[in-house]
DOKOL-171997 format. One line per field, with one value per atom (N, C-alpha, C): atom name; x negated, y, z; residue number from 1; residue in three letters. Coordinates in pm, 1 decimal, padded with zeros to 6 digits. Each point is the difference from the previous one (the first is absolute). Example, Ala and Ser with C-alpha at 12.3 -4.5 7.8 and 13.67 -1.06 7.14 Angstrom:
BEGIN
site: [N | CA | C | N | CA | C]
x: [-01319.0 | 00089.0 | -00090.0 | 00035.0 | -00082.0 | 00077.0]
y: [-00569.0 | 00119.0 | 00120.0 | 00105.0 | 00119.0 | 00109.0]
z: [00780.0 | 00000.0 | 00000.0 | -00072.0 | 00006.0 | 00073.0]
pos: [1 | 1 | 1 | 2 | 2 | 2]
code: [ALA | ALA | ALA | SER | SER | SER]
END
This chain:
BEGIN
site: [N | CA | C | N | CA | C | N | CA | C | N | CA | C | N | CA | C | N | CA | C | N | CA | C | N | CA | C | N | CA | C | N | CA | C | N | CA | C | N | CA | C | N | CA | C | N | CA | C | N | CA | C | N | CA | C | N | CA | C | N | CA | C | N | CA | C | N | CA | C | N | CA | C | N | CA | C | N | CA | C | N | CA | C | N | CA | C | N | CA | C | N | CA | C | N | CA | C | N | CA | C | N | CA | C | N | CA | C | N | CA | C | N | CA | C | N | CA | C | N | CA | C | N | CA | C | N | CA | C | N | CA | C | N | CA | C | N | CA | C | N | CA | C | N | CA | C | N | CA | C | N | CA | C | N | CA | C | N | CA | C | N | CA | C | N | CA | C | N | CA | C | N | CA | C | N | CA | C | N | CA | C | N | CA | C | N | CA | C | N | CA | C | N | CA | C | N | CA | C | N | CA | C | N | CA | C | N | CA | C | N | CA | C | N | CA | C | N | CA | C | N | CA | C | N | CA | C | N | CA | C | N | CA | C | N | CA | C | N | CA | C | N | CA | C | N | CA | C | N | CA | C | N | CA | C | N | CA | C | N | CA | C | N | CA | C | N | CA | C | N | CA | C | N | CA | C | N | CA | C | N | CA | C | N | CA | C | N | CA | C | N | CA | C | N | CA | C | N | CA | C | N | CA | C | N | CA | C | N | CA | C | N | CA | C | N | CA | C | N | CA | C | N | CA | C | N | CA | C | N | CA | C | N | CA | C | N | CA | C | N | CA | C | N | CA | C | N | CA | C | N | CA | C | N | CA | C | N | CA | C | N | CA | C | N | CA | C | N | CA | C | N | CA | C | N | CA | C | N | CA | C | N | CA | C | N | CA | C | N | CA | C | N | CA | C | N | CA | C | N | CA | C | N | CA | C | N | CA | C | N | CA | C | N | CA | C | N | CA | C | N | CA | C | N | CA | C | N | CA | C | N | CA | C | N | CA | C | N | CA | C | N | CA | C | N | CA | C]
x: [08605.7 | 00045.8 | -00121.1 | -00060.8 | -00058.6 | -00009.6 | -00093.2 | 00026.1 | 00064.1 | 00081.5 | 00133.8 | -00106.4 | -00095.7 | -00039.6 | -00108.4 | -00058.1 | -00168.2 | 00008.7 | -00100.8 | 00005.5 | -00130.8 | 00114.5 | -00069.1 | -00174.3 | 00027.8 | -00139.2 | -00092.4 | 00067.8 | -00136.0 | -00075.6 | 00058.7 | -00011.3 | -00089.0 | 00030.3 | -00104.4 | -00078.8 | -00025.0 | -00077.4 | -00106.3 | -00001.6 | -00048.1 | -00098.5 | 00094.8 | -00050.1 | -00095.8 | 00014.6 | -00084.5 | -00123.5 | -00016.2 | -00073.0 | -00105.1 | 00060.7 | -00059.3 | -00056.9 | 00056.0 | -00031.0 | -00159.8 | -00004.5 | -00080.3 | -00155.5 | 00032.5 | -00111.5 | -00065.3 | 00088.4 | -00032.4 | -00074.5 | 00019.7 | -00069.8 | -00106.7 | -00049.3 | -00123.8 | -00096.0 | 00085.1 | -00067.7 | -00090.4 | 00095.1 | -00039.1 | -00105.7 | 00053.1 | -00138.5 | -00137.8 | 00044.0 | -00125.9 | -00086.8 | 00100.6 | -00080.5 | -00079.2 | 00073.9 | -00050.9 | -00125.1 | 00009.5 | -00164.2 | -00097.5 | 00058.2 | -00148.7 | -00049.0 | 00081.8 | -00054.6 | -00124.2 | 00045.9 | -00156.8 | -00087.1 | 00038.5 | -00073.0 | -00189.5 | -00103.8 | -00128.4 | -00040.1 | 00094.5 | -00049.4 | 00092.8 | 00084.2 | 00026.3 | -00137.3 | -00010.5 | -00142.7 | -00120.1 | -00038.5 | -00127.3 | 00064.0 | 00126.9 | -00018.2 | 00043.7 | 00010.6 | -00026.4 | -00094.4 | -00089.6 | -00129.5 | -00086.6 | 00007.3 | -00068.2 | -00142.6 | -00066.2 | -00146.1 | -00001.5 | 00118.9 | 00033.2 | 00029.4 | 00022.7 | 00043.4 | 00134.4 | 00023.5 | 00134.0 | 00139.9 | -00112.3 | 00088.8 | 00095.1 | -00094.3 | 00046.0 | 00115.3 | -00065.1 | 00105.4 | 00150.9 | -00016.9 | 00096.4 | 00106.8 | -00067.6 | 00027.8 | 00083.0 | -00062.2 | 00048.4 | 00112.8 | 00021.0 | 00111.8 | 00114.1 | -00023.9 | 00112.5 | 00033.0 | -00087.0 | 00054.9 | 00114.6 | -00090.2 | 00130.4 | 00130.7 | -00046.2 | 00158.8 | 00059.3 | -00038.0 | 00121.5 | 00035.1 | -00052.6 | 00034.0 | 00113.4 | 00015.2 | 00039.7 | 00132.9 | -00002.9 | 00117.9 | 00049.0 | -00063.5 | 00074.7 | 00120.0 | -00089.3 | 00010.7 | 00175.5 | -00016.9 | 00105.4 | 00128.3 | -00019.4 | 00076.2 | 00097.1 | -00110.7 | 00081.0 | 00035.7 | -00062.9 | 00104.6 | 00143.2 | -00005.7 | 00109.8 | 00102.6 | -00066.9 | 00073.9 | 00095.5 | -00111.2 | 00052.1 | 00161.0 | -00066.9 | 00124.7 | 00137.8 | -00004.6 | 00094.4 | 00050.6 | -00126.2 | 00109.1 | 00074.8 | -00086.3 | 00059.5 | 00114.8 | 00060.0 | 00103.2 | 00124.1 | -00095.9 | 00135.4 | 00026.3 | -00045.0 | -00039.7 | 00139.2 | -00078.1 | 00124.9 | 00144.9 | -00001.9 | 00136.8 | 00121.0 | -00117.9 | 00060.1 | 00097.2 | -00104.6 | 00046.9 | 00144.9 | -00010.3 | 00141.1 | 00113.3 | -00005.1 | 00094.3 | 00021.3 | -00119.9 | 00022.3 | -00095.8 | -00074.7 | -00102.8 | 00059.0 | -00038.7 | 00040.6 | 00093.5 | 00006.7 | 00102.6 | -00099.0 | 00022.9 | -00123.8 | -00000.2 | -00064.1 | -00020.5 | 00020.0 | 00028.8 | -00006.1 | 00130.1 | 00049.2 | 00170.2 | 00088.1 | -00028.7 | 00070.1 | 00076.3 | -00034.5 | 00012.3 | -00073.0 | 00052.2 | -00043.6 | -00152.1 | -00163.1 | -00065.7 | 00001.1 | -00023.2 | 00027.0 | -00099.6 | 00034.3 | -00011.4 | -00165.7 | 00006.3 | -00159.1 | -00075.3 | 00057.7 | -00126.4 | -00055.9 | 00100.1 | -00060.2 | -00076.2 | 00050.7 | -00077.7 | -00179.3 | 00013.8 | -00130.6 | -00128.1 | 00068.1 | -00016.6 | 00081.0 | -00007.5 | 00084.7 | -00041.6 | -00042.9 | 00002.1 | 00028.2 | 00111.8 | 00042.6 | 00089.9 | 00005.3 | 00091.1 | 00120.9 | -00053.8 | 00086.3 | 00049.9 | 00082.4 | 00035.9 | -00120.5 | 00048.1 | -00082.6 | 00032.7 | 00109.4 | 00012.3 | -00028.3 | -00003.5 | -00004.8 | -00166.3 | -00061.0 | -00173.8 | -00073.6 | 00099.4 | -00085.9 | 00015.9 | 00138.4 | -00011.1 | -00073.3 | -00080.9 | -00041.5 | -00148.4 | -00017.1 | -00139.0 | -00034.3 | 00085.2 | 00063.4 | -00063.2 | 00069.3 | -00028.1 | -00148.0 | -00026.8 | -00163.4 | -00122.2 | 00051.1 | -00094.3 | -00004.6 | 00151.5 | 00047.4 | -00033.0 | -00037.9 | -00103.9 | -00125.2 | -00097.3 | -00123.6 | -00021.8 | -00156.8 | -00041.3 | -00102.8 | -00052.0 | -00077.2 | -00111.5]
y: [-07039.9 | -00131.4 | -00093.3 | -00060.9 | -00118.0 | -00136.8 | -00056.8 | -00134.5 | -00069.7 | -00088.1 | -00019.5 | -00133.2 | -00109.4 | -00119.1 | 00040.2 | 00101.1 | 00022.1 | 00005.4 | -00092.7 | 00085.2 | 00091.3 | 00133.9 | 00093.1 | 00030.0 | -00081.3 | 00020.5 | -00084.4 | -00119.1 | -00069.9 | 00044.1 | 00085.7 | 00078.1 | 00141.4 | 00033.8 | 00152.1 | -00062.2 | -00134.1 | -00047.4 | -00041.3 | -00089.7 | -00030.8 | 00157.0 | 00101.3 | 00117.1 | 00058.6 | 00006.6 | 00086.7 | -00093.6 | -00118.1 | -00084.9 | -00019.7 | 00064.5 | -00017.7 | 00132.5 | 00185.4 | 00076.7 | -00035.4 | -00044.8 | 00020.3 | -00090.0 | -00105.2 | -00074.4 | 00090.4 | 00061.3 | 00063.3 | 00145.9 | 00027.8 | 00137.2 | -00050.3 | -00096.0 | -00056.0 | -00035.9 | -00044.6 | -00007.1 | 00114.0 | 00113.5 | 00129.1 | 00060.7 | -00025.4 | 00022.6 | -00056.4 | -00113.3 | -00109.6 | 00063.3 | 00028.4 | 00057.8 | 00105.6 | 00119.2 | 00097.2 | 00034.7 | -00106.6 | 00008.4 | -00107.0 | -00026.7 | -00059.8 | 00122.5 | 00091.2 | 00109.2 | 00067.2 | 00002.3 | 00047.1 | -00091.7 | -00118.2 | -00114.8 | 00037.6 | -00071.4 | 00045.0 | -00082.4 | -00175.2 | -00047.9 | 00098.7 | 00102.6 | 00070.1 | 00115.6 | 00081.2 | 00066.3 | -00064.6 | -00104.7 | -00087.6 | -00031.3 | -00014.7 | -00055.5 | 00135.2 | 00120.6 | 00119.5 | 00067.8 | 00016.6 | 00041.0 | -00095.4 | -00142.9 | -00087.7 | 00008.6 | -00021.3 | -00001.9 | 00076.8 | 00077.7 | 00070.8 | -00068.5 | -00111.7 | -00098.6 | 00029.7 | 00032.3 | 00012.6 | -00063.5 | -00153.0 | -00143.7 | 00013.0 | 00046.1 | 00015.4 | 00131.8 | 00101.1 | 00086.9 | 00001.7 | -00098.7 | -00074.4 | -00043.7 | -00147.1 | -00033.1 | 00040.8 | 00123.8 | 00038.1 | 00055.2 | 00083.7 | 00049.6 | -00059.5 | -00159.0 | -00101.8 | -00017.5 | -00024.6 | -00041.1 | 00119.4 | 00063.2 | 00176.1 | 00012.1 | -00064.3 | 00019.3 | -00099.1 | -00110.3 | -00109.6 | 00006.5 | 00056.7 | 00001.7 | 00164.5 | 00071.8 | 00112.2 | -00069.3 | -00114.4 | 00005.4 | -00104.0 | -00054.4 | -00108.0 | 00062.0 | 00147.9 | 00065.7 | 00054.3 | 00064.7 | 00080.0 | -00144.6 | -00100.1 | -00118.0 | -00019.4 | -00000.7 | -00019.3 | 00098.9 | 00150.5 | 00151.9 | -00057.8 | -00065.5 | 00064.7 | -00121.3 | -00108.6 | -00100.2 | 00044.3 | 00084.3 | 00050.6 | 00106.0 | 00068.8 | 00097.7 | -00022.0 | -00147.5 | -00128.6 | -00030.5 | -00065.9 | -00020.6 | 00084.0 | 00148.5 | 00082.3 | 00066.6 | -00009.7 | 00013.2 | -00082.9 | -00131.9 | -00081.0 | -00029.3 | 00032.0 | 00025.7 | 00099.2 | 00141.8 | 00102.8 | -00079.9 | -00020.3 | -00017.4 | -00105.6 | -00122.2 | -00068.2 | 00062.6 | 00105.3 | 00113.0 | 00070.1 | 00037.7 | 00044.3 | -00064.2 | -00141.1 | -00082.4 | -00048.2 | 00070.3 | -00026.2 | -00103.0 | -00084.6 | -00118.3 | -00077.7 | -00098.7 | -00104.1 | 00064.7 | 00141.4 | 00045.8 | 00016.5 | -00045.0 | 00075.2 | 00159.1 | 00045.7 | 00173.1 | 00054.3 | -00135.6 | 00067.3 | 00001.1 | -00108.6 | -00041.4 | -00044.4 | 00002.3 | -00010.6 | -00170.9 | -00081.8 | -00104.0 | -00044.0 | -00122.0 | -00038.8 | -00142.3 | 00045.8 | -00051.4 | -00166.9 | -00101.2 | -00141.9 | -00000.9 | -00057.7 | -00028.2 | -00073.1 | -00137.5 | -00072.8 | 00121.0 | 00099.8 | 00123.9 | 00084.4 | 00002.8 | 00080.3 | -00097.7 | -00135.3 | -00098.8 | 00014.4 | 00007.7 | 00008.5 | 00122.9 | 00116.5 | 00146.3 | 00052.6 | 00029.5 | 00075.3 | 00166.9 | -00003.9 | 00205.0 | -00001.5 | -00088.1 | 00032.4 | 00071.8 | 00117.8 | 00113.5 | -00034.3 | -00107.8 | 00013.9 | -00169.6 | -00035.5 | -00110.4 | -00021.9 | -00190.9 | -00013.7 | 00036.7 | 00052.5 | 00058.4 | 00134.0 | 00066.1 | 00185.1 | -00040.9 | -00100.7 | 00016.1 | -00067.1 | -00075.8 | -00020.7 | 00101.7 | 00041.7 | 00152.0 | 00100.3 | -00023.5 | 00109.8 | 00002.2 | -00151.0 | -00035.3 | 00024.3 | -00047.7 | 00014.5 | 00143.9 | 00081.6 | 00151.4 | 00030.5 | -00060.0 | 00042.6 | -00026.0 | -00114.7 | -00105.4 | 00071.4 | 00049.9 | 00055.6 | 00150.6 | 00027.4 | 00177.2 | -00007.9 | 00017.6 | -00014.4 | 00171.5 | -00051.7 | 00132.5 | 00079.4 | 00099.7 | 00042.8 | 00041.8]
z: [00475.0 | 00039.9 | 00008.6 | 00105.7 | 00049.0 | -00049.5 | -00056.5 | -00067.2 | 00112.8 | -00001.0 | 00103.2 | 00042.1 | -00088.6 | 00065.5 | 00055.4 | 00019.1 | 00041.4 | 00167.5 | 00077.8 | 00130.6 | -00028.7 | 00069.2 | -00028.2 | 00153.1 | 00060.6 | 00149.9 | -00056.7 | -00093.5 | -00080.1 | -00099.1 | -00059.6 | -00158.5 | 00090.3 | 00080.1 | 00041.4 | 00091.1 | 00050.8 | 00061.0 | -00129.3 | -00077.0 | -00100.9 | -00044.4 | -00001.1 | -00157.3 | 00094.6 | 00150.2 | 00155.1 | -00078.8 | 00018.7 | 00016.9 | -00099.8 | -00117.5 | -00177.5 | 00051.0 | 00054.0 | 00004.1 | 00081.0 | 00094.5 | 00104.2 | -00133.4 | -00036.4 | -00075.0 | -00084.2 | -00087.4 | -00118.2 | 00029.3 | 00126.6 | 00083.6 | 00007.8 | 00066.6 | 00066.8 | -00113.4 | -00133.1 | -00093.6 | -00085.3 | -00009.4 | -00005.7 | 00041.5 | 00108.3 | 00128.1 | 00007.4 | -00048.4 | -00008.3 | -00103.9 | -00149.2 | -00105.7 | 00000.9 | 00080.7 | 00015.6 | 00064.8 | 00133.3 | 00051.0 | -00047.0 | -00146.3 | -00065.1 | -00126.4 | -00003.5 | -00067.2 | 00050.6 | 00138.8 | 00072.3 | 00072.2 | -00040.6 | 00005.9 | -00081.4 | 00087.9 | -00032.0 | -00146.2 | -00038.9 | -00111.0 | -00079.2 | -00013.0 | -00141.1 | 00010.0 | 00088.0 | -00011.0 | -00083.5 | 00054.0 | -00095.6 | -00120.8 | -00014.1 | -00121.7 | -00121.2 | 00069.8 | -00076.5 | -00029.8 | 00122.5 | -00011.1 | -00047.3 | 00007.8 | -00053.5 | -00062.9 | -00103.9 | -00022.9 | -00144.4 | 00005.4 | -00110.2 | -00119.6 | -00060.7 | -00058.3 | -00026.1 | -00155.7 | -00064.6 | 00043.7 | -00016.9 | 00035.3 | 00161.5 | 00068.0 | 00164.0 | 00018.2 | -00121.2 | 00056.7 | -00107.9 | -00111.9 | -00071.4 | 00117.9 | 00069.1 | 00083.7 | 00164.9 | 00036.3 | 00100.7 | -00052.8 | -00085.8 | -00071.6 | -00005.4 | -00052.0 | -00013.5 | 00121.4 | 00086.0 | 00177.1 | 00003.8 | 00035.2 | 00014.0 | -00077.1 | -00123.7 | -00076.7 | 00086.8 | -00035.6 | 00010.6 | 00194.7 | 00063.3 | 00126.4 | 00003.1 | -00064.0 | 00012.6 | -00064.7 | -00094.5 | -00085.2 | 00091.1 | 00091.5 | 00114.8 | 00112.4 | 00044.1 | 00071.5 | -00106.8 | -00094.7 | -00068.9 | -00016.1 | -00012.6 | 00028.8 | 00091.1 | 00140.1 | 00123.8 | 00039.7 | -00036.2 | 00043.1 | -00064.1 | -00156.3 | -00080.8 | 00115.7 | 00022.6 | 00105.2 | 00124.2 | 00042.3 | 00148.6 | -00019.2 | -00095.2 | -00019.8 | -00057.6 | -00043.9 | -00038.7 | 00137.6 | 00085.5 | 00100.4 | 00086.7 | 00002.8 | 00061.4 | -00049.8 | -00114.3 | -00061.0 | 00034.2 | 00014.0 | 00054.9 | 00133.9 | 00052.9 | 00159.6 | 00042.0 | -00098.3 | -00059.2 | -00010.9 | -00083.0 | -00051.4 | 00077.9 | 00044.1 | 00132.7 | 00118.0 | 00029.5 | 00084.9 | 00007.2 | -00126.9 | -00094.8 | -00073.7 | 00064.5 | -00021.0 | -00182.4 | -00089.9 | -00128.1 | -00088.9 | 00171.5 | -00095.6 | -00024.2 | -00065.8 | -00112.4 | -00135.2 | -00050.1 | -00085.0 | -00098.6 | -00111.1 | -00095.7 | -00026.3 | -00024.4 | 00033.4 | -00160.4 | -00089.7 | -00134.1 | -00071.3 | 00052.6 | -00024.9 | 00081.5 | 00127.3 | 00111.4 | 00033.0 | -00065.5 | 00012.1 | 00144.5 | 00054.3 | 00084.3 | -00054.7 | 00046.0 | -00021.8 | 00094.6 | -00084.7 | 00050.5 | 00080.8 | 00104.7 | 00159.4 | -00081.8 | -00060.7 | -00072.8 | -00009.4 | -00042.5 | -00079.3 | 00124.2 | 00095.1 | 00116.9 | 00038.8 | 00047.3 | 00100.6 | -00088.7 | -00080.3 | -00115.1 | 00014.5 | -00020.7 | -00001.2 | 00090.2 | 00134.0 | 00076.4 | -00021.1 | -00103.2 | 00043.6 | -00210.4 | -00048.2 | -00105.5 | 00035.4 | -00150.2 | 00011.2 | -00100.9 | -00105.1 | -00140.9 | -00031.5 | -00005.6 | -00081.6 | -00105.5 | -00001.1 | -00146.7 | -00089.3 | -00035.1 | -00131.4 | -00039.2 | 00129.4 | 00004.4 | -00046.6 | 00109.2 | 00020.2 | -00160.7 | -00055.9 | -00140.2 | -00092.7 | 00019.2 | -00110.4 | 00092.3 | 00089.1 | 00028.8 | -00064.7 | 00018.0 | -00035.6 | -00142.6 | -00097.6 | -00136.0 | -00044.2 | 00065.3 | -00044.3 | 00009.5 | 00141.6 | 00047.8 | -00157.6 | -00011.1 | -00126.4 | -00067.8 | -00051.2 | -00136.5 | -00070.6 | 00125.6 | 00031.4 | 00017.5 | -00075.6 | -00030.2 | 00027.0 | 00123.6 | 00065.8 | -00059.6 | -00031.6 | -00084.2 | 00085.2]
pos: [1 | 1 | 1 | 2 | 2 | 2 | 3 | 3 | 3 | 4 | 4 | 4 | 5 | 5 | 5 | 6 | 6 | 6 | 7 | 7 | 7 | 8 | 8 | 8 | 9 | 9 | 9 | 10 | 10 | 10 | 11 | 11 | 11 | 12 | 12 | 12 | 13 | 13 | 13 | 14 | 14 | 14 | 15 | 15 | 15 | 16 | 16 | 16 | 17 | 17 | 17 | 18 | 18 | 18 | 19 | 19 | 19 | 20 | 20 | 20 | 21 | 21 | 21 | 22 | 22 | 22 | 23 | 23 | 23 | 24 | 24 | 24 | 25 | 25 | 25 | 26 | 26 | 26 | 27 | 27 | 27 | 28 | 28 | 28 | 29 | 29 | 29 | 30 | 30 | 30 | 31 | 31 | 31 | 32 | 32 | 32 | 33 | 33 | 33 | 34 | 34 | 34 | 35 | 35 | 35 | 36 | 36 | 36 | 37 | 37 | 37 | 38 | 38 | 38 | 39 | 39 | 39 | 40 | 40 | 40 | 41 | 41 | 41 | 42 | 42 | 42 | 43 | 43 | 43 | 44 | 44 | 44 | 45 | 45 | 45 | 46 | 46 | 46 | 47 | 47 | 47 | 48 | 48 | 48 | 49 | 49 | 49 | 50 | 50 | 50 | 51 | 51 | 51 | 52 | 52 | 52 | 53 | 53 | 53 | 54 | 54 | 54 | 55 | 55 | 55 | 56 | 56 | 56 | 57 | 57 | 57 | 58 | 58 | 58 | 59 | 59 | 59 | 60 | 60 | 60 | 61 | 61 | 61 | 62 | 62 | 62 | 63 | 63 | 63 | 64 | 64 | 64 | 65 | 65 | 65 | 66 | 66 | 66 | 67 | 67 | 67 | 68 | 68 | 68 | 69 | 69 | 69 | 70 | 70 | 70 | 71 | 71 | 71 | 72 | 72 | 72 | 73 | 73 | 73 | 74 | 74 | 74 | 75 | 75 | 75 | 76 | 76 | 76 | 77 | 77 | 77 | 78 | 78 | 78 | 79 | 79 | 79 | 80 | 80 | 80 | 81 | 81 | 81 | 82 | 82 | 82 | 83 | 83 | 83 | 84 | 84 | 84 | 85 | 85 | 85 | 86 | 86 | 86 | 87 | 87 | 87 | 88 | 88 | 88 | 89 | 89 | 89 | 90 | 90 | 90 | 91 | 91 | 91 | 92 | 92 | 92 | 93 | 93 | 93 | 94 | 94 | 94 | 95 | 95 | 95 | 96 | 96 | 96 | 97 | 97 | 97 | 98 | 98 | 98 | 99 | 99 | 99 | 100 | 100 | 100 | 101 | 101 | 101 | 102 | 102 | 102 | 103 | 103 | 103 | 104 | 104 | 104 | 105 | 105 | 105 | 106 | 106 | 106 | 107 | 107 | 107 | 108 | 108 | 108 | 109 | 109 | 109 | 110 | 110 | 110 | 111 | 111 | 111 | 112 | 112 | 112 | 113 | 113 | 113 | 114 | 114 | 114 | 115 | 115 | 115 | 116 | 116 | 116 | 117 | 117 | 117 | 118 | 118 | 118 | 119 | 119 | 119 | 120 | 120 | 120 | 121 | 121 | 121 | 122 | 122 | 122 | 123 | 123 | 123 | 124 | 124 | 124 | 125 | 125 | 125 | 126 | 126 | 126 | 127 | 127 | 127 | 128 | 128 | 128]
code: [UNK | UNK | UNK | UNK | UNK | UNK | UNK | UNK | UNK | UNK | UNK | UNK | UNK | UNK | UNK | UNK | UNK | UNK | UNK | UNK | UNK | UNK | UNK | UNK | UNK | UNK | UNK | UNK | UNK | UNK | UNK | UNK | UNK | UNK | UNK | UNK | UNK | UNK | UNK | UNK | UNK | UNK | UNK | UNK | UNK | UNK | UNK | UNK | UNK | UNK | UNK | UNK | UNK | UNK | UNK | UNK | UNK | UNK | UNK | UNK | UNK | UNK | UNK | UNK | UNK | UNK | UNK | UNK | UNK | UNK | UNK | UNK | UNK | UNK | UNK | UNK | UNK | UNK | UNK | UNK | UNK | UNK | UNK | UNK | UNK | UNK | UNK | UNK | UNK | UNK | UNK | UNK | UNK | UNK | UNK | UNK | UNK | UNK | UNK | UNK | UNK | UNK | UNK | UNK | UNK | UNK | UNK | UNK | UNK | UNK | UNK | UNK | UNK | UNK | UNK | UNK | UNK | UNK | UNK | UNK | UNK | UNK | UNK | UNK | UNK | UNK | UNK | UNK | UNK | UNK | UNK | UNK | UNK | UNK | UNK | UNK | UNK | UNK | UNK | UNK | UNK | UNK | UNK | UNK | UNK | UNK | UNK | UNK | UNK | UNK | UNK | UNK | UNK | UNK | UNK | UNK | UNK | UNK | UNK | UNK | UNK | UNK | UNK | UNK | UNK | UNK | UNK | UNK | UNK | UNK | UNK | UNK | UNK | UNK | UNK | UNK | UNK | UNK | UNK | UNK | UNK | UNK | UNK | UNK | UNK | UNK | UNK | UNK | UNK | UNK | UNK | UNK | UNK | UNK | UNK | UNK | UNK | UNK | UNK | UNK | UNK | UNK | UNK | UNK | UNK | UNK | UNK | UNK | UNK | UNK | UNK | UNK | UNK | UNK | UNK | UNK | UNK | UNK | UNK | UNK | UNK | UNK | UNK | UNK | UNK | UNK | UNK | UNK | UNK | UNK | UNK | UNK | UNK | UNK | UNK | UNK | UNK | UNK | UNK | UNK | UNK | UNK | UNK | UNK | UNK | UNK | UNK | UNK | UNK | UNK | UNK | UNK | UNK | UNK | UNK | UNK | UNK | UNK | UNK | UNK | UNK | UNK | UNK | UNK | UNK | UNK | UNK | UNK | UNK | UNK | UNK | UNK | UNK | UNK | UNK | UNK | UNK | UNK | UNK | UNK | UNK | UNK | UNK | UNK | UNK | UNK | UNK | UNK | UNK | UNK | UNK | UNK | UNK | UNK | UNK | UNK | UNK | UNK | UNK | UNK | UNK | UNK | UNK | UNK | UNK | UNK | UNK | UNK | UNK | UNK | UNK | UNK | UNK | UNK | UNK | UNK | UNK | UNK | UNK | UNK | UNK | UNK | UNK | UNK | UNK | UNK | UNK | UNK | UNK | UNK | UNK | UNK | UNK | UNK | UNK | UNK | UNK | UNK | UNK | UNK | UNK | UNK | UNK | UNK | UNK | UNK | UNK | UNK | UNK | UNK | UNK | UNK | UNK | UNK | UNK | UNK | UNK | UNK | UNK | UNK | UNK | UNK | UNK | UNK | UNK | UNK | UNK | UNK | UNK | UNK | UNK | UNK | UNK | UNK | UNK | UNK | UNK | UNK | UNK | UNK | UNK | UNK | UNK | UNK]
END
């Protein structure tokens, strides 16, 4: 069942639209991996500090990158599910998610209440 207030050509117009950004972003990241300032600043003058440094670039761009994958596959889920007549339903309790929470997050899967106990648990499990 279909959240009954959503138009649904604005809602997959919107999620096309988030899809297409969040690609380009990807993209963007990816060809600064073989970008020539990460080279210098690996090979650098052999300096701890620099290759400290390049390291951090690499993380925190890889964890940008693992961000907007985990993004994309959000919207492509709801992209999904649009499709299948079952967006706006929360996927955890079948409640219908409030129209504010989509207008907000359009590639939410869960109510606020499914998504804080979801979060709840996440906290509450310490990773080793």
């Amino acid at each position: 069942m279909e959240h009954a207030s959503l138009d649904r050509h604005s809602i997959e117009a919107r999620l096309r639209h988030r899809y297409l950004e969040i690609w380009t972003d990807v993209r963007r990241e990816l060809e600064k991996h073989g970008d020539q300032q990460y080279q210098d600043l690996v090979q650098g003058a052999g300096d701890t500090h620099d290759d400290a440094m390049a390291d951090l670039l690499v993380d925190l761009n890889l964890t940008e990158i693992d961000r907007d994958i985990e993004e994309l596959r959000a919207v492509q889920n709801a992209i999904a599910r649009l499709e299948r007549g079952d967006y706006g339903i929360c996927q955890s309790c079948g409640i219908e998610i409030p129209a504010a929470r989509l207008e907000a997050l359009p590639q939410a899967e869960l109510c606020v209440e499914c998504q804080a106990r979801r979060e709840r648990s996440t906290i509450a499990t310490p990773s080793l």
